[in-house]
PQR file with spaces between the fields and no chain letter, atoms N, CA, C, O and H, PARSE charges and radii, in Angstrom:
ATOM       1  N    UNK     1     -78.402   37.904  -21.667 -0.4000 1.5000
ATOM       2  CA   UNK     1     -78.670   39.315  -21.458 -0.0000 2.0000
ATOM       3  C    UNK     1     -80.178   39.546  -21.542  0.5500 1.7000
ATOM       4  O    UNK     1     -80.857   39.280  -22.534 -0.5500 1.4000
ATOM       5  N    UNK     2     -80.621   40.053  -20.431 -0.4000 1.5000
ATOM       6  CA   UNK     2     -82.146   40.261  -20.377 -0.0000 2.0000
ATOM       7  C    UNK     2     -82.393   41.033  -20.945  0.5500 1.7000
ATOM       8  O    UNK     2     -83.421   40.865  -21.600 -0.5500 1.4000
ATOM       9  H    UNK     2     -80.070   40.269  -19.625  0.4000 1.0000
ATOM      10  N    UNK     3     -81.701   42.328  -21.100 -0.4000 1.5000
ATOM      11  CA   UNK     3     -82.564   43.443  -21.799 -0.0000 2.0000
ATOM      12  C    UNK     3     -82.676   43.171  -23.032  0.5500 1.7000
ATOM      13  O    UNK     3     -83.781   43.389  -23.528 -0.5500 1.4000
ATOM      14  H    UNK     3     -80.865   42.464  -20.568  0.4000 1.0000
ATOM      15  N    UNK     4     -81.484   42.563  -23.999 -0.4000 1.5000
ATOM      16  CA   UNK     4     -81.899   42.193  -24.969 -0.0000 2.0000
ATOM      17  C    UNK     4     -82.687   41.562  -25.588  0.5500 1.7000
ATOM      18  O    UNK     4     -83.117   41.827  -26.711 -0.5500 1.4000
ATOM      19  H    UNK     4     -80.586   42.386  -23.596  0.4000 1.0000
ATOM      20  N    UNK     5     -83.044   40.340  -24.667 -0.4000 1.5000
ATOM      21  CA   UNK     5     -84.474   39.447  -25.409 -0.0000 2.0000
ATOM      22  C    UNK     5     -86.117   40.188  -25.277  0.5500 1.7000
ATOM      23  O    UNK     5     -87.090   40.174  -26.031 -0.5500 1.4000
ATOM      24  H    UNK     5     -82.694   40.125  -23.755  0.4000 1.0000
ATOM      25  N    UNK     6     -85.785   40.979  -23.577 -0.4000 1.5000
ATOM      26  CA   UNK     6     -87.290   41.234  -23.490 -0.0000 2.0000
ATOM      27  C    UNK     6     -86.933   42.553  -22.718  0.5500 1.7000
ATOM      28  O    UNK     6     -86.593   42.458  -21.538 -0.5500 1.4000
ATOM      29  H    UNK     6     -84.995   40.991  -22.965  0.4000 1.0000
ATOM      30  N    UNK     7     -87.004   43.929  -23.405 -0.4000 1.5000
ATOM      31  CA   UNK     7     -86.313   45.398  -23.007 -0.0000 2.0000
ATOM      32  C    UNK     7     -87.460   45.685  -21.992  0.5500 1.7000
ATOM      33  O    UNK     7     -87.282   46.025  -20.822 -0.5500 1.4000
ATOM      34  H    UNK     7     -87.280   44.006  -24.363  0.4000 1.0000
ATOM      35  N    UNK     8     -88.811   45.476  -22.682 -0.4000 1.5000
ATOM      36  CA   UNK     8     -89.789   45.831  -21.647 -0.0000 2.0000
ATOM      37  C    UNK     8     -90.023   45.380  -21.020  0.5500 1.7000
ATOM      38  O    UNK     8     -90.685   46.207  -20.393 -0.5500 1.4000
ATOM      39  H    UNK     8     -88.955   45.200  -23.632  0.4000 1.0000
ATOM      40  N    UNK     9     -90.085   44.044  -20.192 -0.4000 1.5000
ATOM      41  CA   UNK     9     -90.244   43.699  -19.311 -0.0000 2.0000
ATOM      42  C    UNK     9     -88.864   44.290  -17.869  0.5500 1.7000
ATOM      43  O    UNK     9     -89.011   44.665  -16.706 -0.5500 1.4000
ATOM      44  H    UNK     9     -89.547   43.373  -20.701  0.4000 1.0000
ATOM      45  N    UNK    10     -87.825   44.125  -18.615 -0.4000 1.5000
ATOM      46  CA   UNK    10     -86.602   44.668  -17.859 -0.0000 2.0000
ATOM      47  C    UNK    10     -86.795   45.893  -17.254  0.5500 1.7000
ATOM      48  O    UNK    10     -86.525   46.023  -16.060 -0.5500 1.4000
ATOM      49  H    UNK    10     -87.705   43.820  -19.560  0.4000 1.0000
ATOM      50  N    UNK    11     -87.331   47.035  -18.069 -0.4000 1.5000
ATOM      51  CA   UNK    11     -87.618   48.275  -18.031 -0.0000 2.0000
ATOM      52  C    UNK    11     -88.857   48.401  -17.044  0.5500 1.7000
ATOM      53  O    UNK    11     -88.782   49.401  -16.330 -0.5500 1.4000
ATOM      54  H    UNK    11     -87.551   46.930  -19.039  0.4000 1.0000
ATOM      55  N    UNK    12     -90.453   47.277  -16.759 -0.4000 1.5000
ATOM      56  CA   UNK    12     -91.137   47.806  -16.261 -0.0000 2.0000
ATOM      57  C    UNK    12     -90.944   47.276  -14.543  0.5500 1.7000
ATOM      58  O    UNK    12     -91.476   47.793  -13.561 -0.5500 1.4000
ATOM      59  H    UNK    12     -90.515   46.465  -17.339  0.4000 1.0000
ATOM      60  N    UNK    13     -89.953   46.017  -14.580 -0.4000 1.5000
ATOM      61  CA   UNK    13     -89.442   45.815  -13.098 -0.0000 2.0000
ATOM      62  C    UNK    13     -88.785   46.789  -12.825  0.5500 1.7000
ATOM      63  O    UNK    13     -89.041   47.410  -11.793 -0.5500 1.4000
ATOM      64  H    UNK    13     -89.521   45.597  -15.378  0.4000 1.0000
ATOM      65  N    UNK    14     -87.327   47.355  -14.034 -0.4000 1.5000
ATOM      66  CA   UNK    14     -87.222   48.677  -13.222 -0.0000 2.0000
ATOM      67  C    UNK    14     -87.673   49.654  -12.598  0.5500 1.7000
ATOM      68  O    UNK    14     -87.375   50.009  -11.457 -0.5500 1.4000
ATOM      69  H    UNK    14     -87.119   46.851  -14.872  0.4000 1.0000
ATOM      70  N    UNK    15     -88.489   50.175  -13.401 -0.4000 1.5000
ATOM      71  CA   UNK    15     -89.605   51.160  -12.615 -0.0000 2.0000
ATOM      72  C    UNK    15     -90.861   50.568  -12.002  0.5500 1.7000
ATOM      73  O    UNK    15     -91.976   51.089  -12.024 -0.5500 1.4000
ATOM      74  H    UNK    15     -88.732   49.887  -14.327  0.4000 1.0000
ATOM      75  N    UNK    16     -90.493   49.283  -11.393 -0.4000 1.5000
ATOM      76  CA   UNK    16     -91.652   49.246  -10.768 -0.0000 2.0000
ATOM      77  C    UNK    16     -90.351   49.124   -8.835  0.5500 1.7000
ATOM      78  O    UNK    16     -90.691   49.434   -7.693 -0.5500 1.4000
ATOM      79  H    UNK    16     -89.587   48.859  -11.376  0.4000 1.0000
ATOM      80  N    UNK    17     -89.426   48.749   -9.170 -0.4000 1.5000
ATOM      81  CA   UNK    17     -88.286   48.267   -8.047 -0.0000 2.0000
ATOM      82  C    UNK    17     -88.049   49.972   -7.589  0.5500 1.7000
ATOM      83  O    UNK    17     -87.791   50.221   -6.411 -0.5500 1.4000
ATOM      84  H    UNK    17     -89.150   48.498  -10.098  0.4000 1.0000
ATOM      85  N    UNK    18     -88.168   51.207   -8.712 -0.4000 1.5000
ATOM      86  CA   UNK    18     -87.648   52.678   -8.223 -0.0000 2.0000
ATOM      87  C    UNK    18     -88.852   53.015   -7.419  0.5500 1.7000
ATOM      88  O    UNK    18     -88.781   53.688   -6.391 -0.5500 1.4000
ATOM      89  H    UNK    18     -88.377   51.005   -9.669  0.4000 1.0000
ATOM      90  N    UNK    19     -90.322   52.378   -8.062 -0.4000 1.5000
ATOM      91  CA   UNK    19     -91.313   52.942   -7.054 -0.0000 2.0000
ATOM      92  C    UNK    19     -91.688   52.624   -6.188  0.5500 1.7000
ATOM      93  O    UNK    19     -92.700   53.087   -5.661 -0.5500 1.4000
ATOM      94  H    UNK    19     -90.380   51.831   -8.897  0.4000 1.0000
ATOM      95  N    UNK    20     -90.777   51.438   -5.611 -0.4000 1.5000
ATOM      96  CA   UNK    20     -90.881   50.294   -4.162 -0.0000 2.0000
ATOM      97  C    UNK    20     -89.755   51.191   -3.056  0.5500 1.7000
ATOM      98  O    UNK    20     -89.845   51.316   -1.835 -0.5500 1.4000
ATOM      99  H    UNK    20     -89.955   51.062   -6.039  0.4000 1.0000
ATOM     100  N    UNK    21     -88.612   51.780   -4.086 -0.4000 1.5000
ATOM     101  CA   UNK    21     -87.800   52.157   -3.334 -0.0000 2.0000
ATOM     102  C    UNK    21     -87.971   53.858   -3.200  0.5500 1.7000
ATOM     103  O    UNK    21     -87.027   54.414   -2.640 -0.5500 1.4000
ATOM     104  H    UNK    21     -88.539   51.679   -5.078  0.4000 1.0000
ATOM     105  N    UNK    22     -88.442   54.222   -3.395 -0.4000 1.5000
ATOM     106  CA   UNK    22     -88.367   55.768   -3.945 -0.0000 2.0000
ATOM     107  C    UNK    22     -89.053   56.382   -1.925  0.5500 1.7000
ATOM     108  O    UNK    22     -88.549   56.781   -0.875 -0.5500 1.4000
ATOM     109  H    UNK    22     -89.209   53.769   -3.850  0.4000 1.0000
ATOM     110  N    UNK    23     -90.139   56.133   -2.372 -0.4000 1.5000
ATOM     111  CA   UNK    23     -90.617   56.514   -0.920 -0.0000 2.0000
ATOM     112  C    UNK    23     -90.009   56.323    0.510  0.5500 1.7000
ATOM     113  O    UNK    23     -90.121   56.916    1.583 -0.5500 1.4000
ATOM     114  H    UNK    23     -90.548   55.809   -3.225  0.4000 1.0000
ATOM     115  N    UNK    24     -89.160   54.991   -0.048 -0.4000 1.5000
ATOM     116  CA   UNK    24     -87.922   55.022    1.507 -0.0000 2.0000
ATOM     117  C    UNK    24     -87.398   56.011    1.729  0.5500 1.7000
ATOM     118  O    UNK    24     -87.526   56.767    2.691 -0.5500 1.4000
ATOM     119  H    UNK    24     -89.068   54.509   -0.919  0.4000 1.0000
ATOM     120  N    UNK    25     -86.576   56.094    0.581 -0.4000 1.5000
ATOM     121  CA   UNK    25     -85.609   57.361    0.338 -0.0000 2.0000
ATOM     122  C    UNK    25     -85.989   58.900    0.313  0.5500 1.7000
ATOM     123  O    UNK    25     -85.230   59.849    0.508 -0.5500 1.4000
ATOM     124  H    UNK    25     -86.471   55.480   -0.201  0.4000 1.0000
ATOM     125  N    UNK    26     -87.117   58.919    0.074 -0.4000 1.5000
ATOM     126  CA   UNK    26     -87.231   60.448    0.061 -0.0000 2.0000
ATOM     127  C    UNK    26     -87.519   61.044    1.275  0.5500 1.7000
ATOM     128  O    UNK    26     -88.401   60.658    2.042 -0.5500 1.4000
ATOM     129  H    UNK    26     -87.734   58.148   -0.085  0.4000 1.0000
ATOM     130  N    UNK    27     -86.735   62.039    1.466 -0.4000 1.5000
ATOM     131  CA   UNK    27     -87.477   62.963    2.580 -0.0000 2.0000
ATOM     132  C    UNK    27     -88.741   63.480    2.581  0.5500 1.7000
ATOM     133  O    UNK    27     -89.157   64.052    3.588 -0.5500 1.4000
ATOM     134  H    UNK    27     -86.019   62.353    0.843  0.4000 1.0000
ATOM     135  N    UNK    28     -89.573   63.335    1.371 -0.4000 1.5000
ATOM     136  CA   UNK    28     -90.890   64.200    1.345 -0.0000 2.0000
ATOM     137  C    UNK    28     -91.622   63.115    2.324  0.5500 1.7000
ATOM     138  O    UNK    28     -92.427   63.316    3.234 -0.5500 1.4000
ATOM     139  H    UNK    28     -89.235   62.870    0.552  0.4000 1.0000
ATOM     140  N    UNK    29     -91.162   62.105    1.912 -0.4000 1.5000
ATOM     141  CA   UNK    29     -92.167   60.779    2.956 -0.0000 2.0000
ATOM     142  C    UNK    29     -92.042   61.557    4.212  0.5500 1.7000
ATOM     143  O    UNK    29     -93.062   62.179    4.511 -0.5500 1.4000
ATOM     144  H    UNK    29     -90.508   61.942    1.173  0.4000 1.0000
ATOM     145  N    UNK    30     -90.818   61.694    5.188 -0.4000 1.5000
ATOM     146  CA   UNK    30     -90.896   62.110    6.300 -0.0000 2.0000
ATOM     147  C    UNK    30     -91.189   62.773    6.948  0.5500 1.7000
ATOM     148  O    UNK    30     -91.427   62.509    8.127 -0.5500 1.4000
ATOM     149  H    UNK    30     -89.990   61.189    4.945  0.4000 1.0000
ATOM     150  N    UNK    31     -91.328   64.389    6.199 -0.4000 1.5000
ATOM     151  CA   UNK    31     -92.032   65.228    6.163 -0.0000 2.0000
ATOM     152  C    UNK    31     -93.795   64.925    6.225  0.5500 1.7000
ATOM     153  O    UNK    31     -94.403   65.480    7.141 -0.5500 1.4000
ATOM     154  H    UNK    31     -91.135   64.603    5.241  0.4000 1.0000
ATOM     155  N    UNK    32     -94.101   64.584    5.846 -0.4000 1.5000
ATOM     156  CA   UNK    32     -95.318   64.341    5.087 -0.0000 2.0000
ATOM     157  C    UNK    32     -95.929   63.500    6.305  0.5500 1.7000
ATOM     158  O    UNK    32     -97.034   63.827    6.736 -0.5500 1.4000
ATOM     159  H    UNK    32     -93.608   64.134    5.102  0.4000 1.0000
ATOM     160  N    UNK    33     -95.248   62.447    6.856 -0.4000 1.5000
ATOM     161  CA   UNK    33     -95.892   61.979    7.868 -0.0000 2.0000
ATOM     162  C    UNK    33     -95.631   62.392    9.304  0.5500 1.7000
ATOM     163  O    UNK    33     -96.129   61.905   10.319 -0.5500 1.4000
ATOM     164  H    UNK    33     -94.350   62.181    6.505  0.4000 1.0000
ATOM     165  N    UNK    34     -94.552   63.616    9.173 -0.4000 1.5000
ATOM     166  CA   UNK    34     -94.228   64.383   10.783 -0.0000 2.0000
ATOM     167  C    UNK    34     -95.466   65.464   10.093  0.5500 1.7000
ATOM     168  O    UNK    34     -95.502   66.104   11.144 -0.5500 1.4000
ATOM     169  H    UNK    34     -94.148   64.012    8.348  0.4000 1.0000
ATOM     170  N    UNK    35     -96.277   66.035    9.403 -0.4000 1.5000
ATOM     171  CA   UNK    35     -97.223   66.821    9.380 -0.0000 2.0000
ATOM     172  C    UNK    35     -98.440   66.520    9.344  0.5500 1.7000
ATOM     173  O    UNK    35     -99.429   67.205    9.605 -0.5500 1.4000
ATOM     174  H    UNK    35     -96.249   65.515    8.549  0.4000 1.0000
ATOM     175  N    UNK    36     -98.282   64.801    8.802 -0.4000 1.5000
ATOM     176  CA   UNK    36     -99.892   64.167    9.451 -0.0000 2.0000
ATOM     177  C    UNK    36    -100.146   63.739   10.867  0.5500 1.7000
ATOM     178  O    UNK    36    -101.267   63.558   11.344 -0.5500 1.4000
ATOM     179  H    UNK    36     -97.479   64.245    8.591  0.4000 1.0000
ATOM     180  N    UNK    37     -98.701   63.555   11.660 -0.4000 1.5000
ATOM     181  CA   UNK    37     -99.326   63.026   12.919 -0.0000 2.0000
ATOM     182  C    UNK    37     -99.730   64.619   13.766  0.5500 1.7000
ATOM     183  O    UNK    37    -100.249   64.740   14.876 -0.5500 1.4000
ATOM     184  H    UNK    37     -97.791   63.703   11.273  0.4000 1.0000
ATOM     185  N    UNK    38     -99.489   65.222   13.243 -0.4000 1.5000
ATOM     186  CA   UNK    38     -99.946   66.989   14.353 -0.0000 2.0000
ATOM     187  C    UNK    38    -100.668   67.952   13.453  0.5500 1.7000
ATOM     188  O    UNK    38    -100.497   69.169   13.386 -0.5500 1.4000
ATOM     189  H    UNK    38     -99.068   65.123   12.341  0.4000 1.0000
ATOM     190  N    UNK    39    -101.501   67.203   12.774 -0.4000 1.5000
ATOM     191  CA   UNK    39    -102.739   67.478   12.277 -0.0000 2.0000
ATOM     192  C    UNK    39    -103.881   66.884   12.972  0.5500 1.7000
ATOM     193  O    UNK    39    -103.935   65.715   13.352 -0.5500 1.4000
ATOM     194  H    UNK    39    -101.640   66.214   12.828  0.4000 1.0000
ATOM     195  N    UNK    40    -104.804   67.787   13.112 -0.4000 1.5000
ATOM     196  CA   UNK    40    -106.049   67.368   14.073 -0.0000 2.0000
ATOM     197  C    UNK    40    -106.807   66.680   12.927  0.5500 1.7000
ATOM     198  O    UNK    40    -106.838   67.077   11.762 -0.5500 1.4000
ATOM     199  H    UNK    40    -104.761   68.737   12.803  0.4000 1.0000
ATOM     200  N    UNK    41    -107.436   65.552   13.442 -0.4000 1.5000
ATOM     201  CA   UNK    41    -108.387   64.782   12.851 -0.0000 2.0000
ATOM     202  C    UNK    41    -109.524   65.492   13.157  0.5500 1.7000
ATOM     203  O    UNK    41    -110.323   65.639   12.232 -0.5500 1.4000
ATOM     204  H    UNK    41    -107.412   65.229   14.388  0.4000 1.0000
ATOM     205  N    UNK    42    -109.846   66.061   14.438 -0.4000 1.5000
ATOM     206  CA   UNK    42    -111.644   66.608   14.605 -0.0000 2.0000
ATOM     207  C    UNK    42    -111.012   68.479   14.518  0.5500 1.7000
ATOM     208  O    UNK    42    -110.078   69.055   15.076 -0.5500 1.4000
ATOM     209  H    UNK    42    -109.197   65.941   15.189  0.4000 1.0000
ATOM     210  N    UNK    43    -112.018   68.906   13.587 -0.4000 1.5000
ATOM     211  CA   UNK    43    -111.792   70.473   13.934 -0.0000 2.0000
ATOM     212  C    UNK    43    -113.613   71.054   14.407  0.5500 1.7000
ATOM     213  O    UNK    43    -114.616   70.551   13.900 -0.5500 1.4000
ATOM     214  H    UNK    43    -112.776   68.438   13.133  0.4000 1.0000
ATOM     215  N    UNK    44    -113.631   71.841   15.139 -0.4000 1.5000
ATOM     216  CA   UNK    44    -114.052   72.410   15.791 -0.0000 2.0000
ATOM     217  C    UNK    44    -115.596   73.187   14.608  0.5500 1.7000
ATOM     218  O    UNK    44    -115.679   73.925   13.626 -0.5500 1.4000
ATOM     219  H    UNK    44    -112.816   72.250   15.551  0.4000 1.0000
ATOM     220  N    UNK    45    -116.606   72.368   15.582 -0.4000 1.5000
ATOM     221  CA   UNK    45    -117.573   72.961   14.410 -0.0000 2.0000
ATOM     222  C    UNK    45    -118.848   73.689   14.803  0.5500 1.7000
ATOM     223  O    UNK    45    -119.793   73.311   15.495 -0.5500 1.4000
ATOM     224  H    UNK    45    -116.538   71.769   16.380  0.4000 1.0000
ATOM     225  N    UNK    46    -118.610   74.881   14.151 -0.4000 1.5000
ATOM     226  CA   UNK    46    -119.863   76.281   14.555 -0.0000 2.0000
ATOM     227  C    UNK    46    -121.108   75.080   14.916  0.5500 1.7000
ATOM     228  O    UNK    46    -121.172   74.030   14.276 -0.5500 1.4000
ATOM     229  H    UNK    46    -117.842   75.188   13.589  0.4000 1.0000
ATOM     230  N    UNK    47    -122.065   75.420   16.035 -0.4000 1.5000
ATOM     231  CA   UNK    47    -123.329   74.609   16.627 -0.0000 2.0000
ATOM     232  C    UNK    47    -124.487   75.914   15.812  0.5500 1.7000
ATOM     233  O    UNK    47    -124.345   77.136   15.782 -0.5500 1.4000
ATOM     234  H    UNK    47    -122.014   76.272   16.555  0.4000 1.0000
ATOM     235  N    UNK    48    -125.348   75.243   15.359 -0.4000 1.5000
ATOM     236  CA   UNK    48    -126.478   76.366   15.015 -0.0000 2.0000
ATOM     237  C    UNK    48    -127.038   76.021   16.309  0.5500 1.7000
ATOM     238  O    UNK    48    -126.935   74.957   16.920 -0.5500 1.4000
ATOM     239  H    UNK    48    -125.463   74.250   15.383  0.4000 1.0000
ATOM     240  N    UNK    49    -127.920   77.569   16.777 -0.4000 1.5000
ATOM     241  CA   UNK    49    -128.796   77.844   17.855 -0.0000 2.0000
ATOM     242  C    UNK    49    -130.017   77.503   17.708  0.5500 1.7000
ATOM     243  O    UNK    49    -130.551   78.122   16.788 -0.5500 1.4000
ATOM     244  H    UNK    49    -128.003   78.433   16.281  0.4000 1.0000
ATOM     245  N    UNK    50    -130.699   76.756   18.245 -0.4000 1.5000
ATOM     246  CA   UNK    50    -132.003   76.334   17.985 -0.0000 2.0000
ATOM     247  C    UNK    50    -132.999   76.749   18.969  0.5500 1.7000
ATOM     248  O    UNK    50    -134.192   76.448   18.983 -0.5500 1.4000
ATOM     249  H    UNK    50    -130.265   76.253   18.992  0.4000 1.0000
ATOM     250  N    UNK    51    -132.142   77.716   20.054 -0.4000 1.5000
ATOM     251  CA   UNK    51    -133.477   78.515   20.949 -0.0000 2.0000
ATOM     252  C    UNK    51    -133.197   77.565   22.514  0.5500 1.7000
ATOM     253  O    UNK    51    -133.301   78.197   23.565 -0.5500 1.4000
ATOM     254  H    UNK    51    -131.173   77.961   20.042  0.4000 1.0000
ATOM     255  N    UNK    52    -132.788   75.791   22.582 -0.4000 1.5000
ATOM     256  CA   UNK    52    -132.839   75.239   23.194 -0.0000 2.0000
ATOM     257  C    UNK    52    -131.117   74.996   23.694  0.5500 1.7000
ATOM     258  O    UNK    52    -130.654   73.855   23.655 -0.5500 1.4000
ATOM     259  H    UNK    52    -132.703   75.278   21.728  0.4000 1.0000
ATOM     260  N    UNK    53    -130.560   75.759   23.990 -0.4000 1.5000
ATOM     261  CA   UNK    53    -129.352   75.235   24.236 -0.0000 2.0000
ATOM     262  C    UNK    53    -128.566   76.354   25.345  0.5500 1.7000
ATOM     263  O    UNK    53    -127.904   77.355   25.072 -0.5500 1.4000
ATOM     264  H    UNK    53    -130.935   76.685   24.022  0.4000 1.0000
ATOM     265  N    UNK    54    -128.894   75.807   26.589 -0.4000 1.5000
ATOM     266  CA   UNK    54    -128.531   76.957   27.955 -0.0000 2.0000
ATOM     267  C    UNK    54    -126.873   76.334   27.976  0.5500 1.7000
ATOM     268  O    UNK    54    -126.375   77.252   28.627 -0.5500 1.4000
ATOM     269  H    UNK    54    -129.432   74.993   26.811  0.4000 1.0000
ATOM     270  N    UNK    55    -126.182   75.771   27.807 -0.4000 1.5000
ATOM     271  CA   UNK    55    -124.952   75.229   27.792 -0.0000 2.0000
ATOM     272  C    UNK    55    -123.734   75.517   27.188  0.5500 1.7000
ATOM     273  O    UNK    55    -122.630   75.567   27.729 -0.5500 1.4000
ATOM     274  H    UNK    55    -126.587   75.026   27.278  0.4000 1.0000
ATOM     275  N    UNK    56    -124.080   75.738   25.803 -0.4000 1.5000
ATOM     276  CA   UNK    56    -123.645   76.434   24.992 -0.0000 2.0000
ATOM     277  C    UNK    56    -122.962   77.525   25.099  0.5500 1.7000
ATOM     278  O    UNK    56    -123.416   78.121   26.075 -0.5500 1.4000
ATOM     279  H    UNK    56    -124.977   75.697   25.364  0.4000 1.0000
ATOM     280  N    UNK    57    -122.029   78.177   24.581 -0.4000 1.5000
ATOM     281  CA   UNK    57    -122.139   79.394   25.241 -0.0000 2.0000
ATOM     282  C    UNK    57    -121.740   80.426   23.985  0.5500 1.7000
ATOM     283  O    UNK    57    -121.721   81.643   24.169 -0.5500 1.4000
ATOM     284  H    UNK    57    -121.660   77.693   23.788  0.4000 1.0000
């Protein structure tokens, strides 16, 4: 019986096997990455006017 000779070691594979598996399982994962792919990486950034810029508008 493992837990009996060595509880903590038993105990920290457990929670280390829930935090291998946890993110499969959860829906927040899925979420989370259907709202990073339709998130813009470049957002749109005010130009200061420097007097030289006919293009601009």
């Amino acid at each position: 019986n493992a837990w009996a000779k060595e509880p903590v070691l038993v105990a920290s594979f457990a929670i280390g096997s829930v935090t291998l598996l946890l993110p499969v399982l959860s829906p927040y994962t899925k979420y989370s990455i259907m709202l990073n792919e339709v998130t813009p990486y470049n957002y749109p950034v005010p130009v200061r006017d420097d007097g030289n810029m006919p293009d601009v508008p």
